[in-house]
Biopython code that builds the backbone (N, CA, C, O; Angstrom):
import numpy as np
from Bio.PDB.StructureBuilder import StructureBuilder

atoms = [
    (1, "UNK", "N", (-13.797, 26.388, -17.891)),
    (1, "UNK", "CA", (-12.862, 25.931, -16.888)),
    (1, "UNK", "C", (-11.611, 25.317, -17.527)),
    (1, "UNK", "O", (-10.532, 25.452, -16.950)),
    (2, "UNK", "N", (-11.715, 24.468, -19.001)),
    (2, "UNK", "CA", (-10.386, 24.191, -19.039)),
    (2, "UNK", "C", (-9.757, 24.930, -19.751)),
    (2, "UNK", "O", (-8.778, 24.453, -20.324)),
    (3, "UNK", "N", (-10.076, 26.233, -19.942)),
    (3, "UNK", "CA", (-9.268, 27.318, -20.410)),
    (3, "UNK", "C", (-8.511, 27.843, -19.571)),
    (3, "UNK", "O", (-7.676, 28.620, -20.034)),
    (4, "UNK", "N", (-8.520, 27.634, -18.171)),
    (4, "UNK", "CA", (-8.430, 28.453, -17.057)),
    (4, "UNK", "C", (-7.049, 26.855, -16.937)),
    (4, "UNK", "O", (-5.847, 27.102, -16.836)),
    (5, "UNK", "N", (-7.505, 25.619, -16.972)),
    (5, "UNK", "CA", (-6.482, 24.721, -16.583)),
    (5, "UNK", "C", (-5.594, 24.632, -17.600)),
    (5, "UNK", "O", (-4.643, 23.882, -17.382)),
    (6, "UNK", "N", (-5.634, 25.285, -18.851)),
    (6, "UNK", "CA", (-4.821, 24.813, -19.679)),
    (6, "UNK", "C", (-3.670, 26.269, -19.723)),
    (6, "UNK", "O", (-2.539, 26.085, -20.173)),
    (7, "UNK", "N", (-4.000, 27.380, -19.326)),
    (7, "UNK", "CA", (-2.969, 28.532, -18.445)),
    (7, "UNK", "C", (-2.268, 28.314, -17.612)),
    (7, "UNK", "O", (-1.116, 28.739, -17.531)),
    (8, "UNK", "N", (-2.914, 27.500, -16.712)),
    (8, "UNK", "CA", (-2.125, 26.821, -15.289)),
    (8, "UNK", "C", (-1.110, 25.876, -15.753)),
    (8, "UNK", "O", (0.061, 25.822, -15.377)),
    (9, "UNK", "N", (-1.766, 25.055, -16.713)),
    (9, "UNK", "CA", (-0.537, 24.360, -16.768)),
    (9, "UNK", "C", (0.796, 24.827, -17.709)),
    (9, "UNK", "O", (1.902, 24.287, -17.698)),
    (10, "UNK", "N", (0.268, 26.265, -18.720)),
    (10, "UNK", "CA", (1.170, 26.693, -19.474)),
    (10, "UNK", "C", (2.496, 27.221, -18.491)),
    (10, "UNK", "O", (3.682, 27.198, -18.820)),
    (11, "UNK", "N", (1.828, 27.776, -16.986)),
    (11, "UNK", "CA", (2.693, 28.611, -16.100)),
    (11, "UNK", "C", (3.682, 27.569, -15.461)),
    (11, "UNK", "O", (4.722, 28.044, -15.004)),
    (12, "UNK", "N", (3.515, 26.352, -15.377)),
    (12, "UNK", "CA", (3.697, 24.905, -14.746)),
    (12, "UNK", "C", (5.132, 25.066, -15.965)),
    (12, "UNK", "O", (6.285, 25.398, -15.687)),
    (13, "UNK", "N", (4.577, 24.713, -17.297)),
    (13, "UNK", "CA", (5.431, 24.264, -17.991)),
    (13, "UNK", "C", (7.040, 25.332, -18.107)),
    (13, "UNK", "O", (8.166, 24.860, -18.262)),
    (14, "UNK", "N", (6.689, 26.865, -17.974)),
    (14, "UNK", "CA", (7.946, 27.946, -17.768)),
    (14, "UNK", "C", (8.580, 27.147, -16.479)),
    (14, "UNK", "O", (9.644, 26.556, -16.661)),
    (15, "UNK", "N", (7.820, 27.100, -14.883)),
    (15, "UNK", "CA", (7.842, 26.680, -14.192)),
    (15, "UNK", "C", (8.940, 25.453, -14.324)),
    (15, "UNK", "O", (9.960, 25.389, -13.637)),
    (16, "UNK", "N", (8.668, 24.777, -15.028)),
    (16, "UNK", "CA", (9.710, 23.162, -15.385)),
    (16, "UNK", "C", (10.659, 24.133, -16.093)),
    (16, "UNK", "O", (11.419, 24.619, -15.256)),
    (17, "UNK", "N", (10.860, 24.526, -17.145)),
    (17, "UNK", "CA", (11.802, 25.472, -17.666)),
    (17, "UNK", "C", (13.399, 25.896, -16.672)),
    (17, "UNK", "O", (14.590, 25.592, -16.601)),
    (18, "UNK", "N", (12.233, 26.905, -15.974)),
    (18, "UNK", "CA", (13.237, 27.771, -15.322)),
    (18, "UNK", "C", (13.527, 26.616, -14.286)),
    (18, "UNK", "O", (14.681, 26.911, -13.975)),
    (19, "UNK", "N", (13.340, 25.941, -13.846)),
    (19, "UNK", "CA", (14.081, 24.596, -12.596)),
    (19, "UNK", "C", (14.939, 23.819, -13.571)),
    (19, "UNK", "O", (16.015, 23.868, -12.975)),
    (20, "UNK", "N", (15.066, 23.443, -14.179)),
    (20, "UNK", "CA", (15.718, 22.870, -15.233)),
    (20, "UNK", "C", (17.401, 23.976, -15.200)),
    (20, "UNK", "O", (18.527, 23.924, -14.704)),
    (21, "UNK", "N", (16.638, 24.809, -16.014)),
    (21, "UNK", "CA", (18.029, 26.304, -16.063)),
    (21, "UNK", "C", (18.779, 26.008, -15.150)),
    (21, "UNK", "O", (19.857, 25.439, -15.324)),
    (22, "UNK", "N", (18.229, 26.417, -13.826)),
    (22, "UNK", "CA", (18.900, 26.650, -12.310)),
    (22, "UNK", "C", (19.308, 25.022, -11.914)),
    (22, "UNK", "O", (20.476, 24.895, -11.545)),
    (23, "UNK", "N", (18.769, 24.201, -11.935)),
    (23, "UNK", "CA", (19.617, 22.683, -11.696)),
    (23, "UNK", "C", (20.576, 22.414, -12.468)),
    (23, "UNK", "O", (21.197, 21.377, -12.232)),
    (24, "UNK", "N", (21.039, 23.369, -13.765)),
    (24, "UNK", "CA", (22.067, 22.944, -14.083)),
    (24, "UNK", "C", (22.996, 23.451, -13.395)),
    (24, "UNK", "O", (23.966, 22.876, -12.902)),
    (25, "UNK", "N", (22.615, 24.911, -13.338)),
    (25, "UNK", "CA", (23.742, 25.758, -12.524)),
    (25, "UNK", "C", (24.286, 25.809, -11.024)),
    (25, "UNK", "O", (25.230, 26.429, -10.534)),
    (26, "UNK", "N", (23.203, 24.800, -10.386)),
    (26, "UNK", "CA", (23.828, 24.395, -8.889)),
    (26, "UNK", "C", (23.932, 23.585, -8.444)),
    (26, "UNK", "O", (23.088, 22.762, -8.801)),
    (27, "UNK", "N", (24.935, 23.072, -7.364)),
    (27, "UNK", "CA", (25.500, 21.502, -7.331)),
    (27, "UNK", "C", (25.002, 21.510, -5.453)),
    (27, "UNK", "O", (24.921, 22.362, -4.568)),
    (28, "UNK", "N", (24.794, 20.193, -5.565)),
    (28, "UNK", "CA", (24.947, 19.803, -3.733)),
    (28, "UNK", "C", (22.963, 19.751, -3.386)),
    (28, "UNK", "O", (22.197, 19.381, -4.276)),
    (29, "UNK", "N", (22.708, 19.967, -2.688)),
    (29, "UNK", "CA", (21.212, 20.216, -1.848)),
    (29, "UNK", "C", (20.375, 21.522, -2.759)),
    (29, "UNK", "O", (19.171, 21.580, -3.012)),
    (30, "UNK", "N", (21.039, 22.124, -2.989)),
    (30, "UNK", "CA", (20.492, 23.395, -3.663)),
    (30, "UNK", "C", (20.490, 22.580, -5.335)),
    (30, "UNK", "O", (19.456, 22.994, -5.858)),
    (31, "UNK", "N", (20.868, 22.078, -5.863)),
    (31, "UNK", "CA", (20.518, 21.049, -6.600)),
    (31, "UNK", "C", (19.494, 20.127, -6.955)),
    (31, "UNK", "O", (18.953, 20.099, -8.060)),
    (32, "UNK", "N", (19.191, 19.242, -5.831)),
    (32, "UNK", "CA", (18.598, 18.618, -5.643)),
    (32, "UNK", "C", (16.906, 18.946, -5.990)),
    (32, "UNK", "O", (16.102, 18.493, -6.805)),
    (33, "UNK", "N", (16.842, 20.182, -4.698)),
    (33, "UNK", "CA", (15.959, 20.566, -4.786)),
    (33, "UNK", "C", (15.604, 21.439, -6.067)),
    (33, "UNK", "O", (14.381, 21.569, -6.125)),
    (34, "UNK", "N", (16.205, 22.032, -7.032)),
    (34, "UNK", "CA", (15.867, 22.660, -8.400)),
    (34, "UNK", "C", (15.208, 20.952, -9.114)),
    (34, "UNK", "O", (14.205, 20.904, -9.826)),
    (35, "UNK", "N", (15.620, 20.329, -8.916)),
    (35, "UNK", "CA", (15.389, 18.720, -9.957)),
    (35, "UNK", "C", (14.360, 18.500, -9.174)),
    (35, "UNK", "O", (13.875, 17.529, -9.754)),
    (36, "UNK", "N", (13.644, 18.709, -8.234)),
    (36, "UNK", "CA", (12.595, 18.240, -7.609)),
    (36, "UNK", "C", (11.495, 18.972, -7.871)),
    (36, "UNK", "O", (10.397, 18.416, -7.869)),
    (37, "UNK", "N", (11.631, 20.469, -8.164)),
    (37, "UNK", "CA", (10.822, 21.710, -8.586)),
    (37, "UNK", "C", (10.723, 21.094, -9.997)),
    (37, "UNK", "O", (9.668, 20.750, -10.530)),
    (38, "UNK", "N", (12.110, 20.988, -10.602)),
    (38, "UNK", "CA", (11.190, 20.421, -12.039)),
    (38, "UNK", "C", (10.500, 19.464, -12.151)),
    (38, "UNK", "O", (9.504, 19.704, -12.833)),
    (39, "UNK", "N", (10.593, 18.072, -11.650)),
    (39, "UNK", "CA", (10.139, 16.643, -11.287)),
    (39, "UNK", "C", (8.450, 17.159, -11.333)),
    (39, "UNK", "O", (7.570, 16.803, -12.117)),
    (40, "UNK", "N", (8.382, 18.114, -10.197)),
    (40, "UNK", "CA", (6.873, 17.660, -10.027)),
    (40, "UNK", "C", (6.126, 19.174, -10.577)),
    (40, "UNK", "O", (4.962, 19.448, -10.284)),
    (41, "UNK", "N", (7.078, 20.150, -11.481)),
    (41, "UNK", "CA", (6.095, 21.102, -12.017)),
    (41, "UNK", "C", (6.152, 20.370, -13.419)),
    (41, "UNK", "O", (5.053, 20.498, -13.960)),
    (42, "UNK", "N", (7.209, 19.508, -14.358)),
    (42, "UNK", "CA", (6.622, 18.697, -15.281)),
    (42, "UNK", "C", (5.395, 17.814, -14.849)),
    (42, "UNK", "O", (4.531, 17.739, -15.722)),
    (43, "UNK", "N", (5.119, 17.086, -13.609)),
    (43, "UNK", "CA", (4.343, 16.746, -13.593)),
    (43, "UNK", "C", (2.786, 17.368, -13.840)),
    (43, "UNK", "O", (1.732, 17.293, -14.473)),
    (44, "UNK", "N", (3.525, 18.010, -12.844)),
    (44, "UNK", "CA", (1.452, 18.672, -12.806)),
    (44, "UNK", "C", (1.417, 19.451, -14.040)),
    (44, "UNK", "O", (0.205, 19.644, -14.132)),
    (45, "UNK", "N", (1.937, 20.019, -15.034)),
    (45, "UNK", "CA", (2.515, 20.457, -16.529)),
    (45, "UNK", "C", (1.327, 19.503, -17.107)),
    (45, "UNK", "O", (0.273, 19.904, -17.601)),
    (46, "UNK", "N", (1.735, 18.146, -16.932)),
    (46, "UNK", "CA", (1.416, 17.188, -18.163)),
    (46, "UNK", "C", (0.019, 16.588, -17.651)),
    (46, "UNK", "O", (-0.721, 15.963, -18.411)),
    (47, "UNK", "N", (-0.227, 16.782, -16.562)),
    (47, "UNK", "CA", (-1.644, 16.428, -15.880)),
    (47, "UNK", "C", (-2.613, 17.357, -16.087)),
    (47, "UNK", "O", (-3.801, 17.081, -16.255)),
    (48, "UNK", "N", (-2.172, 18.385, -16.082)),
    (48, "UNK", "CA", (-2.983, 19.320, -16.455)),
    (48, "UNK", "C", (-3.478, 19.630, -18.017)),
    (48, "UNK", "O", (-4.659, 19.696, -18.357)),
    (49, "UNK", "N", (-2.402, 19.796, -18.842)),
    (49, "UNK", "CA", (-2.288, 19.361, -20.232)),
    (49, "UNK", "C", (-3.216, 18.283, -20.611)),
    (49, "UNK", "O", (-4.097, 18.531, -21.435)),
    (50, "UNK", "N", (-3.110, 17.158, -20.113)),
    (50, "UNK", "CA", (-3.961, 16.124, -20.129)),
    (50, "UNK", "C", (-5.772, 16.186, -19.941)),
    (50, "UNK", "O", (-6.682, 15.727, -20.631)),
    (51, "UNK", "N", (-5.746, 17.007, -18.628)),
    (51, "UNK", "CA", (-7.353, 16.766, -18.573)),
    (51, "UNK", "C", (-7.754, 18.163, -18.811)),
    (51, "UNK", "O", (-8.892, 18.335, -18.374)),
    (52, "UNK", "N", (-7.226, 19.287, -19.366)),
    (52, "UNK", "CA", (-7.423, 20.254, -20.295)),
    (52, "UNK", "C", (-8.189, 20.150, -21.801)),
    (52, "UNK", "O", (-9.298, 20.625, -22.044)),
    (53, "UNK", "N", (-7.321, 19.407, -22.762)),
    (53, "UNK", "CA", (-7.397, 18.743, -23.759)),
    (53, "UNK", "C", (-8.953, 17.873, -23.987)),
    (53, "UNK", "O", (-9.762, 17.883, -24.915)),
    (54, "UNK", "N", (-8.901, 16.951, -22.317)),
    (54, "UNK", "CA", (-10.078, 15.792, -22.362)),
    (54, "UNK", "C", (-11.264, 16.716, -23.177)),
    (54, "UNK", "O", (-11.829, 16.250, -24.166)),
    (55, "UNK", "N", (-11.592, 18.149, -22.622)),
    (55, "UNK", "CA", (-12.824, 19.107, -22.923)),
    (55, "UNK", "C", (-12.777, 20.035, -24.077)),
    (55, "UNK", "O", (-13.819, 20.457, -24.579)),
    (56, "UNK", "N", (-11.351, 20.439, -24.608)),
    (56, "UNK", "CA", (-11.534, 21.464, -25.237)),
    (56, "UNK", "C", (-11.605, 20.903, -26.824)),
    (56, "UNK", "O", (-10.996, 19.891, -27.170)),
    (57, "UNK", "N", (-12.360, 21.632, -27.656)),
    (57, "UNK", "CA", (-12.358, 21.250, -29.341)),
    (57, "UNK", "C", (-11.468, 21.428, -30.010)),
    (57, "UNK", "O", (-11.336, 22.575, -30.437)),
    (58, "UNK", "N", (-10.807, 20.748, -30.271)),
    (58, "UNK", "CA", (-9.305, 20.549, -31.327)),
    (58, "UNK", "C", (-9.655, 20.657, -32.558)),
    (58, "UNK", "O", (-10.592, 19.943, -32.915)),
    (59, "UNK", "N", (-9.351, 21.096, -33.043)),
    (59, "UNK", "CA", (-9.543, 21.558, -35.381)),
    (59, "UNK", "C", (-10.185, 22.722, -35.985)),
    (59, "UNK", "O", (-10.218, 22.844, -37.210)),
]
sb = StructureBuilder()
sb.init_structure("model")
sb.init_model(0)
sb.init_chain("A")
sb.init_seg("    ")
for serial, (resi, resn, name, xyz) in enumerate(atoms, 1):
    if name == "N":
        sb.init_residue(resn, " ", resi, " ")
    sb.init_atom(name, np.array(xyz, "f"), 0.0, 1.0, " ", f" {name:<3s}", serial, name[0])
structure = sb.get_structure()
């Protein structure tokens, strides 16, 4: 299973990427909302990352 969460969150992290790209390139409400797509796909990015890690063997 956290092979399966640690994909999800790889798709999360393009996800923050590409909102990032596009919030630079648009101003006003359409803005906003690109910084909000990134806001909370970094989030769930790093939450996921997080309890991914808790299970899998590192070395």
């Amino acid at each position: 299973m956290s092979w399966i969460i640690l994909i999800v969150a790889g798709l999360f992290e393009v996800g923050f990427a590409a909102s990032l790209g596009k919030a630079r390139e648009t101003q006003g409400a359409e803005a906003a909302l690109w910084w909000t797509s990134f806001v909370i796909c970094l989030f769930l990015s790093m939450a996921l990352l997080f309890r991914a890690t808790r299970d899998l063997p590192m070395g």
